[in-house]
N, CA and C atoms of all chains as a GROMACS GRO file, in nm:
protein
  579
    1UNK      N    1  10.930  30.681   5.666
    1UNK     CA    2  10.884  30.812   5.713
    1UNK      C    3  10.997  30.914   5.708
    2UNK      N    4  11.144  30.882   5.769
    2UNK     CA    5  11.226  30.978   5.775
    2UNK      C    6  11.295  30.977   5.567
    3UNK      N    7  11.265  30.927   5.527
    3UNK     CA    8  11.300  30.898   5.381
    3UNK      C    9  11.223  31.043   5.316
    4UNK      N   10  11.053  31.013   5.337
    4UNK     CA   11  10.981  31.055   5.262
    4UNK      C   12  11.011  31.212   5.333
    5UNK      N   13  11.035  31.291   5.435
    5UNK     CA   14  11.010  31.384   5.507
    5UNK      C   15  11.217  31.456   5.416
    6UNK      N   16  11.298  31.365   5.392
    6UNK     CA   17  11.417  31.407   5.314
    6UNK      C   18  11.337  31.457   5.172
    7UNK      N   19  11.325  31.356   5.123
    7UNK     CA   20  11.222  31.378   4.984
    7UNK      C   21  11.154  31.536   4.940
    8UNK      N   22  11.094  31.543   5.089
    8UNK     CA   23  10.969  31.667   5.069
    8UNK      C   24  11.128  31.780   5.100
    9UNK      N   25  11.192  31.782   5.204
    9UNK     CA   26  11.273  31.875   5.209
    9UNK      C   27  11.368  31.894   5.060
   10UNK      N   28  11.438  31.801   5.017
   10UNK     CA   29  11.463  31.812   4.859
   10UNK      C   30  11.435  31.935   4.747
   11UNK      N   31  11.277  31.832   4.757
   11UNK     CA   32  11.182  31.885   4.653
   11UNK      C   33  11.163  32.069   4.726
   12UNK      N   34  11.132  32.081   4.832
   12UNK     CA   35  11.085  32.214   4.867
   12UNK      C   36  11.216  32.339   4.810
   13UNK      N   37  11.362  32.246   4.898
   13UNK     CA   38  11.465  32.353   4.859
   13UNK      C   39  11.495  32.369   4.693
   14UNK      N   40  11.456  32.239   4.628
   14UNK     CA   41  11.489  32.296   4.470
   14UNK      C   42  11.365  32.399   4.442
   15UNK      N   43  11.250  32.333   4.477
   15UNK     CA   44  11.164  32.424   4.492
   15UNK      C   45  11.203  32.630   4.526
   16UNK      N   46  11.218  32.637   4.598
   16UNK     CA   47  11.316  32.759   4.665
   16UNK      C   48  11.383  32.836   4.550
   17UNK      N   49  11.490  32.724   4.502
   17UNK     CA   50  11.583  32.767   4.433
   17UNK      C   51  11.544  32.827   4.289
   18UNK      N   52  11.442  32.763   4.237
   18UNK     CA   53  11.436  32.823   4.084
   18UNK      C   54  11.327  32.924   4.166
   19UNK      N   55  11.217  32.928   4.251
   19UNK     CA   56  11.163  33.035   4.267
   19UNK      C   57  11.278  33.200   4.258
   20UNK      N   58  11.400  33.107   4.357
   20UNK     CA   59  11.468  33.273   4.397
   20UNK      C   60  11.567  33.309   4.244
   21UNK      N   61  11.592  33.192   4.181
   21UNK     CA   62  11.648  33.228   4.057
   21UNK      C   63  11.577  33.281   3.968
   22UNK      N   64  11.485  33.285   3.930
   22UNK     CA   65  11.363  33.374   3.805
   22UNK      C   66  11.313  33.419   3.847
   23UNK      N   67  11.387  33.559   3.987
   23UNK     CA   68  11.315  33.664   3.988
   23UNK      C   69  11.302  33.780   3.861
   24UNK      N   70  11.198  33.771   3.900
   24UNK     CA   71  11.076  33.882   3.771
   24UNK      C   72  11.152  33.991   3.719
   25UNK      N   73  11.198  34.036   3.611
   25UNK     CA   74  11.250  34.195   3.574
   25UNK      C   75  11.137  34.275   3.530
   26UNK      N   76  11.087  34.419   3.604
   26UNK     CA   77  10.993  34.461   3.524
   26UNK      C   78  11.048  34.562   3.493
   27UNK      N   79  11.007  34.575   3.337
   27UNK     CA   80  11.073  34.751   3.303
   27UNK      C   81  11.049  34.809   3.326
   28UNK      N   82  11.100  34.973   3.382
   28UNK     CA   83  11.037  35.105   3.397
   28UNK      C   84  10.938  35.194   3.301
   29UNK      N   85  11.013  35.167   3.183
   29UNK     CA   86  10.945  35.203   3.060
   29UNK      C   87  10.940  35.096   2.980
   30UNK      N   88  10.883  35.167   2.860
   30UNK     CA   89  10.794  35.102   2.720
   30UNK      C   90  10.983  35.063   2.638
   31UNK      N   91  11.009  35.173   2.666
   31UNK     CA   92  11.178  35.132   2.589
   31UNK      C   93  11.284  35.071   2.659
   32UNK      N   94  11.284  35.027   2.785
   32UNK     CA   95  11.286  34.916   2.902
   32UNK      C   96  11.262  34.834   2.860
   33UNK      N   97  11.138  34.803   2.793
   33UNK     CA   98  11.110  34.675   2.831
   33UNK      C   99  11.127  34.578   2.661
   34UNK      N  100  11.160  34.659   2.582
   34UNK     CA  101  11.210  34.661   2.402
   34UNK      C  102  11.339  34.625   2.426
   35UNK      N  103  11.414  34.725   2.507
   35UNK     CA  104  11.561  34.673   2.541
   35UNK      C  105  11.560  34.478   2.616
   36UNK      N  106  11.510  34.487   2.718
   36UNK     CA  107  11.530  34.374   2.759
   36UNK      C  108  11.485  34.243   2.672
   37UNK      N  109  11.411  34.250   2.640
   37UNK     CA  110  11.360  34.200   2.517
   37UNK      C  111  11.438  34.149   2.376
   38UNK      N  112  11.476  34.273   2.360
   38UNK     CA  113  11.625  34.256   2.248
   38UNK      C  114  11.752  34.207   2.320
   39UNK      N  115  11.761  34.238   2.466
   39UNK     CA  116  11.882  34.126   2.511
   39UNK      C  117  11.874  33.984   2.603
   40UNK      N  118  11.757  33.957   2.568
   40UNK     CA  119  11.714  33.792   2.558
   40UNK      C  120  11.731  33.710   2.433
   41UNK      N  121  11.690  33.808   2.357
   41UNK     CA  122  11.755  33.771   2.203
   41UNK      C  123  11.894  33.746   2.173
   42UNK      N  124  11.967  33.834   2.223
   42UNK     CA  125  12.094  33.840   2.245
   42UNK      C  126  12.163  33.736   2.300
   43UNK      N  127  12.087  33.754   2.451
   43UNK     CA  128  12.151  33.622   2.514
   43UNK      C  129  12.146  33.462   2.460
   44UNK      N  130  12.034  33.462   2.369
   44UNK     CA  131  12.028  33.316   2.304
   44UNK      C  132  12.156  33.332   2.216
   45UNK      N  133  12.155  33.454   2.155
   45UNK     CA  134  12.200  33.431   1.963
   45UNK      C  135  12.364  33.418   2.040
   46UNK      N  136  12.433  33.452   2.150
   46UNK     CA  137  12.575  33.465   2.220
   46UNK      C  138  12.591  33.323   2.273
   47UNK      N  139  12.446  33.228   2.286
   47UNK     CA  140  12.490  33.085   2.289
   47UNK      C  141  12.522  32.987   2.187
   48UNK      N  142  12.380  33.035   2.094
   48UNK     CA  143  12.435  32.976   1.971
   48UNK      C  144  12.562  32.955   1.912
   49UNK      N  145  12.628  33.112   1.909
   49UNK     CA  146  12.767  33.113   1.883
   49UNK      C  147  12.835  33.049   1.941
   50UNK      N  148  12.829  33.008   2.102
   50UNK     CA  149  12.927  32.960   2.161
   50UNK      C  150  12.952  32.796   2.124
   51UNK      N  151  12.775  32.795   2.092
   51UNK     CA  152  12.817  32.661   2.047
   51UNK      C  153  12.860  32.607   1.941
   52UNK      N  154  12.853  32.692   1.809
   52UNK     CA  155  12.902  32.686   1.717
   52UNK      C  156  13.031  32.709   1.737
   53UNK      N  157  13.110  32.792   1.775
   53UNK     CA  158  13.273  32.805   1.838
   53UNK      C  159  13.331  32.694   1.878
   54UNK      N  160  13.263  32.631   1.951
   54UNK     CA  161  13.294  32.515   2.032
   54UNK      C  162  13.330  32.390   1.987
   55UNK      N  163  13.180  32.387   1.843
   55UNK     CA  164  13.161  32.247   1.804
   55UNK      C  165  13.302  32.270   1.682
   56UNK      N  166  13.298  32.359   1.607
   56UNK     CA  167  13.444  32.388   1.522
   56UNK      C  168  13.567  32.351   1.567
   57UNK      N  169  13.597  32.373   1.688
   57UNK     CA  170  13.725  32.367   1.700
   57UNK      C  171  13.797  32.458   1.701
   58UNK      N  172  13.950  32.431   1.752
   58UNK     CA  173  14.027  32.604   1.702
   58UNK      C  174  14.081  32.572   1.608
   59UNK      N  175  14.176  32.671   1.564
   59UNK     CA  176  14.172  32.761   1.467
   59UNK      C  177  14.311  32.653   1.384
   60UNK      N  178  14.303  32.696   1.272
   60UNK     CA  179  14.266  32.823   1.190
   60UNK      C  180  14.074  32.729   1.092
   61UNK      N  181  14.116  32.598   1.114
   61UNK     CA  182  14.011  32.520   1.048
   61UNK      C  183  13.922  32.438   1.158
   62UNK      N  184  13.815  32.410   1.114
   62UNK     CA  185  13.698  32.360   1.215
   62UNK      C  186  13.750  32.214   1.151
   63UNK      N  187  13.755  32.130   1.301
   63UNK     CA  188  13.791  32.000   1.290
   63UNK      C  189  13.708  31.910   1.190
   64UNK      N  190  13.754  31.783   1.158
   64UNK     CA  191  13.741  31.716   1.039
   64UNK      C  192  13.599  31.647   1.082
   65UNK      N  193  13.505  31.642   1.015
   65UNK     CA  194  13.356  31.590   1.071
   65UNK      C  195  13.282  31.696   1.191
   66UNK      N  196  13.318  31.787   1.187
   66UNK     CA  197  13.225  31.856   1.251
   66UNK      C  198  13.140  31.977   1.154
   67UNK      N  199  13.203  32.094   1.136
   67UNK     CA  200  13.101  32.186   1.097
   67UNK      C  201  13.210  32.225   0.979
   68UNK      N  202  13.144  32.270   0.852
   68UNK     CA  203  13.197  32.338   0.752
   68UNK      C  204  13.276  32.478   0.801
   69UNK      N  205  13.454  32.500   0.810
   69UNK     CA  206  13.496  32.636   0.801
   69UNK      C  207  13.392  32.761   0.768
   70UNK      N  208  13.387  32.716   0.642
   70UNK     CA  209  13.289  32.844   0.569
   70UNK      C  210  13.178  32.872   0.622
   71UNK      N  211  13.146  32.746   0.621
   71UNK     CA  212  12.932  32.729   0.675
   71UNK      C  213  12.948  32.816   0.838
   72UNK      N  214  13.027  32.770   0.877
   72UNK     CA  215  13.027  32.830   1.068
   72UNK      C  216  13.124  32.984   1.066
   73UNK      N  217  13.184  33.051   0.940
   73UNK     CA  218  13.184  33.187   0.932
   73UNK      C  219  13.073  33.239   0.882
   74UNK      N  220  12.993  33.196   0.820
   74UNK     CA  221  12.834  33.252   0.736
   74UNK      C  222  12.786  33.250   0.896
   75UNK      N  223  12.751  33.173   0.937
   75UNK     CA  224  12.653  33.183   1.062
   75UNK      C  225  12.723  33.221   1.169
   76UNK      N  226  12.892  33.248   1.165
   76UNK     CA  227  12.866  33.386   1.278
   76UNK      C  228  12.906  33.528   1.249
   77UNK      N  229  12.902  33.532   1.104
   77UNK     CA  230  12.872  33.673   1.044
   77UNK      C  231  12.701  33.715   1.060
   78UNK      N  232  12.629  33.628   1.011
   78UNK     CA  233  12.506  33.651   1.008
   78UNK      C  234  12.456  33.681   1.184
   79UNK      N  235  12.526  33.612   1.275
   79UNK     CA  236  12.510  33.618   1.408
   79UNK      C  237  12.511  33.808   1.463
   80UNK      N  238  12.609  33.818   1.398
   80UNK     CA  239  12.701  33.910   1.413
   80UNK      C  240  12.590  34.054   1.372
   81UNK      N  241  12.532  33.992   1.256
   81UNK     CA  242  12.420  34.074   1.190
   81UNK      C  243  12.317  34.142   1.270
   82UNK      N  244  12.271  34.020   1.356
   82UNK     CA  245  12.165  34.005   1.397
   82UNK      C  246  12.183  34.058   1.546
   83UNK      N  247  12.277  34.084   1.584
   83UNK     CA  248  12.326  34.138   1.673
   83UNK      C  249  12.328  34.320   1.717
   84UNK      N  250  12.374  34.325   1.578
   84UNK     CA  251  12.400  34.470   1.560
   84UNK      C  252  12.254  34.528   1.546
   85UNK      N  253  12.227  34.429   1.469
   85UNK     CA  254  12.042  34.513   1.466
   85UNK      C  255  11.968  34.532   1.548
   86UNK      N  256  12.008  34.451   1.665
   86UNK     CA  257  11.896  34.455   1.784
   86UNK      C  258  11.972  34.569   1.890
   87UNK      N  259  12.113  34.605   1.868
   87UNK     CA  260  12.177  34.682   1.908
   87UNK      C  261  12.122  34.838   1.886
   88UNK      N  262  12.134  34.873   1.750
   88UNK     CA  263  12.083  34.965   1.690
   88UNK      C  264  11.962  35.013   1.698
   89UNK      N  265  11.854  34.894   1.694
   89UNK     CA  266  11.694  34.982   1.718
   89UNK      C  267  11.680  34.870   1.798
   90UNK      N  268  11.665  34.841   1.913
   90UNK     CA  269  11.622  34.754   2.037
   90UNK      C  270  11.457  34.771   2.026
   91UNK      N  271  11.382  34.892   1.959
   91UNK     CA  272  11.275  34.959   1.959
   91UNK      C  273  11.210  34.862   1.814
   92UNK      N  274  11.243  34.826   1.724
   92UNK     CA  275  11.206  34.824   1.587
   92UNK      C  276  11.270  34.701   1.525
   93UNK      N  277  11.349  34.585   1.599
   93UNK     CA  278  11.426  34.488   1.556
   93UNK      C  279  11.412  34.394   1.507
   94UNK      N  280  11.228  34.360   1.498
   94UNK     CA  281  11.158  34.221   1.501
   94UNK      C  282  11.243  34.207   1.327
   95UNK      N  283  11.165  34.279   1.232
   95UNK     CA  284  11.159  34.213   1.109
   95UNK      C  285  11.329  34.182   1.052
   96UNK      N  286  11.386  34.302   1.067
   96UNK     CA  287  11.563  34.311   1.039
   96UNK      C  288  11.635  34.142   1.108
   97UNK      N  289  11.611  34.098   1.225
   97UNK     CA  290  11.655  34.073   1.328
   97UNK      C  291  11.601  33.929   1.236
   98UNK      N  292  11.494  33.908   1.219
   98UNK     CA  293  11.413  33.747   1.180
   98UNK      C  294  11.474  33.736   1.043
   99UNK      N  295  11.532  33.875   0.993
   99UNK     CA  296  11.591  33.826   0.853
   99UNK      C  297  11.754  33.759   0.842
  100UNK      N  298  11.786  33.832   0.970
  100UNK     CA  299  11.949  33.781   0.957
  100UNK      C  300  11.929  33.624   1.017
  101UNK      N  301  11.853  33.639   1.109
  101UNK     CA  302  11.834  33.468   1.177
  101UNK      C  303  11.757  33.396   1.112
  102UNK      N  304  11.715  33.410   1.011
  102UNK     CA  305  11.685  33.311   0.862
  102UNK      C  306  11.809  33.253   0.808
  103UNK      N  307  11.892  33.325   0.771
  103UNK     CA  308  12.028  33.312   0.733
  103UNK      C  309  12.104  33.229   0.779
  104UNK      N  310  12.150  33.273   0.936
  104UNK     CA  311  12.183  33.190   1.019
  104UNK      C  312  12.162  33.033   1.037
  105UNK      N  313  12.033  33.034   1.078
  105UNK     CA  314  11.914  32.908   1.052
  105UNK      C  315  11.954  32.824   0.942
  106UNK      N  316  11.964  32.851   0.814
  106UNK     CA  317  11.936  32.806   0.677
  106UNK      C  318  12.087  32.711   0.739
  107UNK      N  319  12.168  32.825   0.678
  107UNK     CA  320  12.346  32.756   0.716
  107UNK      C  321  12.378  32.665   0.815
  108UNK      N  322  12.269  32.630   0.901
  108UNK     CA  323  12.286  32.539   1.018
  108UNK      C  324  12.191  32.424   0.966
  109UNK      N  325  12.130  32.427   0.851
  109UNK     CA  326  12.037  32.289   0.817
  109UNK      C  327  12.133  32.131   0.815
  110UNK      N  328  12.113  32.056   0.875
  110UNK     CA  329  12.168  31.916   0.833
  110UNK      C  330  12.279  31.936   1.014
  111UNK      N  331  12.315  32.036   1.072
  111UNK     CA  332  12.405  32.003   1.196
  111UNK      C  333  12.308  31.962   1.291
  112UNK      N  334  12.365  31.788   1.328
  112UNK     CA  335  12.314  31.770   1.438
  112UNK      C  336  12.353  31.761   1.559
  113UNK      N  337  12.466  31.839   1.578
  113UNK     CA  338  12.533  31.844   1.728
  113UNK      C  339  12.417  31.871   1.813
  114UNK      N  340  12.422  31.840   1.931
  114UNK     CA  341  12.311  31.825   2.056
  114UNK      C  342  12.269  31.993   2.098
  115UNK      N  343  12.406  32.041   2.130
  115UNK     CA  344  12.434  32.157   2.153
  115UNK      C  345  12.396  32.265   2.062
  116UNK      N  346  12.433  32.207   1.958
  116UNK     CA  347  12.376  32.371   1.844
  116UNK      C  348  12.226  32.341   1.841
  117UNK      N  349  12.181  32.248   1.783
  117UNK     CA  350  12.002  32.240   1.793
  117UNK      C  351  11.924  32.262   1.930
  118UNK      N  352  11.982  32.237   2.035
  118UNK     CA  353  11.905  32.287   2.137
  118UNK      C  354  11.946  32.496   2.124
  119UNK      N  355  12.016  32.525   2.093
  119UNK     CA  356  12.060  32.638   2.094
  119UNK      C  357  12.008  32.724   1.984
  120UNK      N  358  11.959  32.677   1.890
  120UNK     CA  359  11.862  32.701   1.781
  120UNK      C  360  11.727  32.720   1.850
  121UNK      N  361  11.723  32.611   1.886
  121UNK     CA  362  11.562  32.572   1.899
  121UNK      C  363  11.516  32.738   2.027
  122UNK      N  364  11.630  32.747   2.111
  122UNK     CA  365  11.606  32.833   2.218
  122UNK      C  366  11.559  32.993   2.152
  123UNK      N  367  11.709  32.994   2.086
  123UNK     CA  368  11.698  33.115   1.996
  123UNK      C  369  11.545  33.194   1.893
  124UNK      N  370  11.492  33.025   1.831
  124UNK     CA  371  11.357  33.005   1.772
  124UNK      C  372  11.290  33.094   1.836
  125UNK      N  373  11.235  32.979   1.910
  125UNK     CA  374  11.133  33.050   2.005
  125UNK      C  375  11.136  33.187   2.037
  126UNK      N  376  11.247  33.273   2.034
  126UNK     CA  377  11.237  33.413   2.077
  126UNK      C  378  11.236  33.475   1.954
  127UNK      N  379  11.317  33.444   1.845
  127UNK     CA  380  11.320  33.512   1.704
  127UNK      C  381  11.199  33.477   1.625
  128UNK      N  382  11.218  33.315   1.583
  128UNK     CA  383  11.098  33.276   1.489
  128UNK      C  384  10.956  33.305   1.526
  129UNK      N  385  10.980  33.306   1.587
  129UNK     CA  386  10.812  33.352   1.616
  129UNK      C  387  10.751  33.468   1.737
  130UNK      N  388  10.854  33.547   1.626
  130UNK     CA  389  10.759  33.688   1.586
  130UNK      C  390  10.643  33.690   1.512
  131UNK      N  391  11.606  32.062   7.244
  131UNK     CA  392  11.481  32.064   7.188
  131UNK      C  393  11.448  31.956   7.158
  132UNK      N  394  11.354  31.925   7.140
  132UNK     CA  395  11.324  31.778   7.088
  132UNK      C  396  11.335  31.739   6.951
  133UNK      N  397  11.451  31.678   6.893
  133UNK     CA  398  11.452  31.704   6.723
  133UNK      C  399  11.328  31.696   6.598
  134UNK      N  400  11.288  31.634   6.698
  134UNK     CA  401  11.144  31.573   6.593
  134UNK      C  402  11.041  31.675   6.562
  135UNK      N  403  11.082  31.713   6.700
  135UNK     CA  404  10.965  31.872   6.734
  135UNK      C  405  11.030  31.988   6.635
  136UNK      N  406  11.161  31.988   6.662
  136UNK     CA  407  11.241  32.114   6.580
  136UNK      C  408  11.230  32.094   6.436
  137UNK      N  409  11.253  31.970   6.339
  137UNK     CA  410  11.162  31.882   6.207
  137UNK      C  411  11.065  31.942   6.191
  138UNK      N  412  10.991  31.910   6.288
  138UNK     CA  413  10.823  31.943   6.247
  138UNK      C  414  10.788  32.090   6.231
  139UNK      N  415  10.879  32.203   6.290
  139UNK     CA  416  10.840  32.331   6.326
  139UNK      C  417  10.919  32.420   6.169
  140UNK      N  418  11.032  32.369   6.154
  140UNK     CA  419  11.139  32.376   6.049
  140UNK      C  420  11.020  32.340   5.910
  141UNK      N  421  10.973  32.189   5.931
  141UNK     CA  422  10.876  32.179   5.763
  141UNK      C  423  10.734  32.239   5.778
  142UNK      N  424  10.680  32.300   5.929
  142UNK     CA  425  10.525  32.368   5.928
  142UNK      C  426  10.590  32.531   5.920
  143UNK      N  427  10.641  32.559   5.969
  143UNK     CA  428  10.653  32.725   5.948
  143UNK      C  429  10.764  32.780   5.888
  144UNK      N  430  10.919  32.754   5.899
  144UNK     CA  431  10.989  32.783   5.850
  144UNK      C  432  11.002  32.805   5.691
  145UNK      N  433  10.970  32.676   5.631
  145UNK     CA  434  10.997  32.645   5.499
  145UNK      C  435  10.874  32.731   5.427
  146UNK      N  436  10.767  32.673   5.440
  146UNK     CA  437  10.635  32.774   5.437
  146UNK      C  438  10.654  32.897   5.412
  147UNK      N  439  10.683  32.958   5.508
  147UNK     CA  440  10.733  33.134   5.471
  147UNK      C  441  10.827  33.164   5.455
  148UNK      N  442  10.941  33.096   5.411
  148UNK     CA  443  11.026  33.121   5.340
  148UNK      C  444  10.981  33.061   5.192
  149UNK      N  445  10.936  33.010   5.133
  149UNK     CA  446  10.880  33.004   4.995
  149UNK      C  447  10.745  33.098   4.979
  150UNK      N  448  10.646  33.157   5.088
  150UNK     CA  449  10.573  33.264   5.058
  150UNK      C  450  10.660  33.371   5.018
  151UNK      N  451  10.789  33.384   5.115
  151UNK     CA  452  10.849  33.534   5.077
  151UNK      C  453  10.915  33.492   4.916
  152UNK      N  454  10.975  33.443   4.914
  152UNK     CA  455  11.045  33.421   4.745
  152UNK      C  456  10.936  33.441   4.679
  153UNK      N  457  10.783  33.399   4.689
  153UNK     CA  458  10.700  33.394   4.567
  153UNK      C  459  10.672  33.532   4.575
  154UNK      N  460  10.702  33.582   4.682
  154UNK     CA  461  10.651  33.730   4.669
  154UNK      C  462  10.766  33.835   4.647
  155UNK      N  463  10.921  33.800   4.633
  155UNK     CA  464  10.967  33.852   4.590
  155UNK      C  465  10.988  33.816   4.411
  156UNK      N  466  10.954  33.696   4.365
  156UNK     CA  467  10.988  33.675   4.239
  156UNK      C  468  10.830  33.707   4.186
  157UNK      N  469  10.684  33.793   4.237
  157UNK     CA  470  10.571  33.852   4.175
  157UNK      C  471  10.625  33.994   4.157
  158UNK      N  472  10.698  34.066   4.286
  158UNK     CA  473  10.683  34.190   4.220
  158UNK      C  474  10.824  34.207   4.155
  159UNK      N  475  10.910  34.118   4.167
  159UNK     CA  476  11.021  34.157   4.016
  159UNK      C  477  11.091  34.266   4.056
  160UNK      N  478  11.199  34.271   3.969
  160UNK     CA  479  11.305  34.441   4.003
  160UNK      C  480  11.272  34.460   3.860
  161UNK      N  481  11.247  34.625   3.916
  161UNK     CA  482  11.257  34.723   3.843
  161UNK      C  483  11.387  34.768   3.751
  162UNK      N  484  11.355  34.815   3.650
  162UNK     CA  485  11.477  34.777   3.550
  162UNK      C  486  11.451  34.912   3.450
  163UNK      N  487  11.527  35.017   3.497
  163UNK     CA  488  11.581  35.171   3.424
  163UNK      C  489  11.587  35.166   3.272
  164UNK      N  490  11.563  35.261   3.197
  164UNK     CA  491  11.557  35.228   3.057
  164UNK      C  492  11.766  35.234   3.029
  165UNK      N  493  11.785  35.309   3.120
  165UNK     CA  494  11.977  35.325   3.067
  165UNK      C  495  12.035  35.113   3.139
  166UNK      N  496  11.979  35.084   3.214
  166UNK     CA  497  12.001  35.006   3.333
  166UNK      C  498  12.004  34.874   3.165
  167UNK      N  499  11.861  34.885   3.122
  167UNK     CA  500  11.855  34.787   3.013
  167UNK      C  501  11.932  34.777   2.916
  168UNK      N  502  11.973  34.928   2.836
  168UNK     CA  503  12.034  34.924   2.709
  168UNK      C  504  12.200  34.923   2.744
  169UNK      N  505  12.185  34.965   2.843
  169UNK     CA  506  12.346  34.906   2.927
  169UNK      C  507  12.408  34.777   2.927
  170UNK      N  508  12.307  34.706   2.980
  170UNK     CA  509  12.263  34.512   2.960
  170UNK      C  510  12.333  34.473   2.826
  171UNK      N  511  12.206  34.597   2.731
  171UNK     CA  512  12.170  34.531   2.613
  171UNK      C  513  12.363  34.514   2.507
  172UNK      N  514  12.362  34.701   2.511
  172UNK     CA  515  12.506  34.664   2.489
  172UNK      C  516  12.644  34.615   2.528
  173UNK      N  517  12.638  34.601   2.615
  173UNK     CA  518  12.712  34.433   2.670
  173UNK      C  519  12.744  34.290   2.647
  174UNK      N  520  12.604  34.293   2.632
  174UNK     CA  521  12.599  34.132   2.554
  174UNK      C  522  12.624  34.149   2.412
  175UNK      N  523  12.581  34.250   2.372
  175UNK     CA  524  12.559  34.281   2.230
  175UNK      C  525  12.762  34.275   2.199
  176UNK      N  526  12.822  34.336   2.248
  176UNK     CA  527  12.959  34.421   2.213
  176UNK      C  528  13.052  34.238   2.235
  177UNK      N  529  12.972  34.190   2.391
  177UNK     CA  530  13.042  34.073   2.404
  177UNK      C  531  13.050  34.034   2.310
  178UNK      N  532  12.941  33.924   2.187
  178UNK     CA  533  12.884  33.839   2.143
  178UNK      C  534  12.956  33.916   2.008
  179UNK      N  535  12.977  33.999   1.970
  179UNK     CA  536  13.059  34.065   1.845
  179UNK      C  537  13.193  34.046   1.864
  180UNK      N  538  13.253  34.066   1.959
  180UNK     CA  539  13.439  34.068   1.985
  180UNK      C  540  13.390  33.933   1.976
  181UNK      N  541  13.358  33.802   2.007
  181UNK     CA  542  13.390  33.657   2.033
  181UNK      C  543  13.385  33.663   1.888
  182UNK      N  544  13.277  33.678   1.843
  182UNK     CA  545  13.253  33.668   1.661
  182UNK      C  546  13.320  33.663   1.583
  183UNK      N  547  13.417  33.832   1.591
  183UNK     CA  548  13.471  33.854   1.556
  183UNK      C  549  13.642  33.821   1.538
  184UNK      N  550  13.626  33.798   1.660
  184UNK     CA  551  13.769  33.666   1.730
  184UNK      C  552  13.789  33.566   1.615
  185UNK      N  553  13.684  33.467   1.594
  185UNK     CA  554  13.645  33.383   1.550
  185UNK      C  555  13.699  33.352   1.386
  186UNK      N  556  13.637  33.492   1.369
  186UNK     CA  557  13.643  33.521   1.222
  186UNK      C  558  13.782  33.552   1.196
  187UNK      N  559  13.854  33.594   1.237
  187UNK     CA  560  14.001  33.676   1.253
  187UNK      C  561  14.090  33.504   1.260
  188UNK      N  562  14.112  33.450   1.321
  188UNK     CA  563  14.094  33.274   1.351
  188UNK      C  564  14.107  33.188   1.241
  189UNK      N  565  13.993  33.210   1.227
  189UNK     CA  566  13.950  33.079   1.095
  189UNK      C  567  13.926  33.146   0.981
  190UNK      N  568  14.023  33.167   0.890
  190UNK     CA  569  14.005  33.241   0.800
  190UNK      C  570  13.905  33.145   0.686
  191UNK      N  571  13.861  33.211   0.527
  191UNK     CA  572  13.784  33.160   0.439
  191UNK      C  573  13.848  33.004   0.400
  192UNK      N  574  13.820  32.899   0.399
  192UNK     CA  575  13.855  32.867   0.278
  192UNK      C  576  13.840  32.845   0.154
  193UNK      N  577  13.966  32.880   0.094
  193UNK     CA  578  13.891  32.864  -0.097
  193UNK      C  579  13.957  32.751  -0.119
   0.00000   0.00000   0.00000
């Protein structure tokens, strides 16, 4: 009884917690809510990178068995792309924005670090499918 | 107090409306300025370019 009554308290406070963490943003406006929008995008495509940063190594060369030098400057130039575009028209970004993160995408075929494919996959969902 | 009693009052009313109020602060959401957003926006945006760009500066081509 005193087990199950810990249990329910547990469950209630995680409960709590993601309620009070994903409080709601609503935009004021129509270009509010384009902006926020374009920096969800953002916020994925700034993980991706990190994880691509990460899985490389420092500098000046990406460690031996991890990611191609070249291949992981293509995809964070193209990052970089895709960035600026959503920067620039936050209003108009879908098609520009799905073209640089094609790019991106492509150059990341065959990495299976844990980290970059979940970080893809996140990114997906908000880019690819427009 | 009687602890069991203070338990029982803590998981019937306390907890209760304190997860009504969160659900009712995470329905009506904050309001979010169109400067408030693109402020956000270029932030992350400017971040996510200097790291990039870091990067690139770093690890140069190889041929």
């Amino acid at each position: 009884m005193r087990m199950q009554r810990k249990t329910r308290l547990v469950v209630t406070l995680a409960l709590l917690t993601v309620l009070g963490a994903c409080a709601k943003v609503t935009p004021e406006t129509p270009k509010a809510g384009a902006a926020i929008k374009a920096d969800a995008v953002v916020v994925r495509v700034n993980e991706l990178q990190a994880a691509v940063i990460d899985y490389c190594g420092p500098a000046p060369q990406c460690a031996p068995g991890t990611i191609d030098t070249n291949t992981a400057r293509d995809v964070i130039k193209a990052l970089i792309e895709v960035r600026s575009v959503l920067k620039a028209s936050p209003n108009g970004w879908q098609a520009s924005a799905k073209a640089g993160w094609a790019v991106a995408k492509a150059r990341l075929v065959g990495i299976t670090h844990p980290a970059i494919l979940a970080a893809v996959a996140a990114a997906d969902v908000l880019i690819g499918g427009l | 107090m009687d602890p069991k009693l203070l338990a029982a009052l803590i998981m019937r009313i306390a907890i209760p409306e304190l997860t009504a109020w969160l659900a009712q602060l995470h329905s009506e959401g904050k309001l979010v300025t169109e400067e408030e957003a693109l402020a956000k926006l270029d932030m992350d945006v400017d971040e996510g370019n200097a790291a990039g760009q870091a990067f690139l500066d770093s690890h140069p081509k190889v041929v």
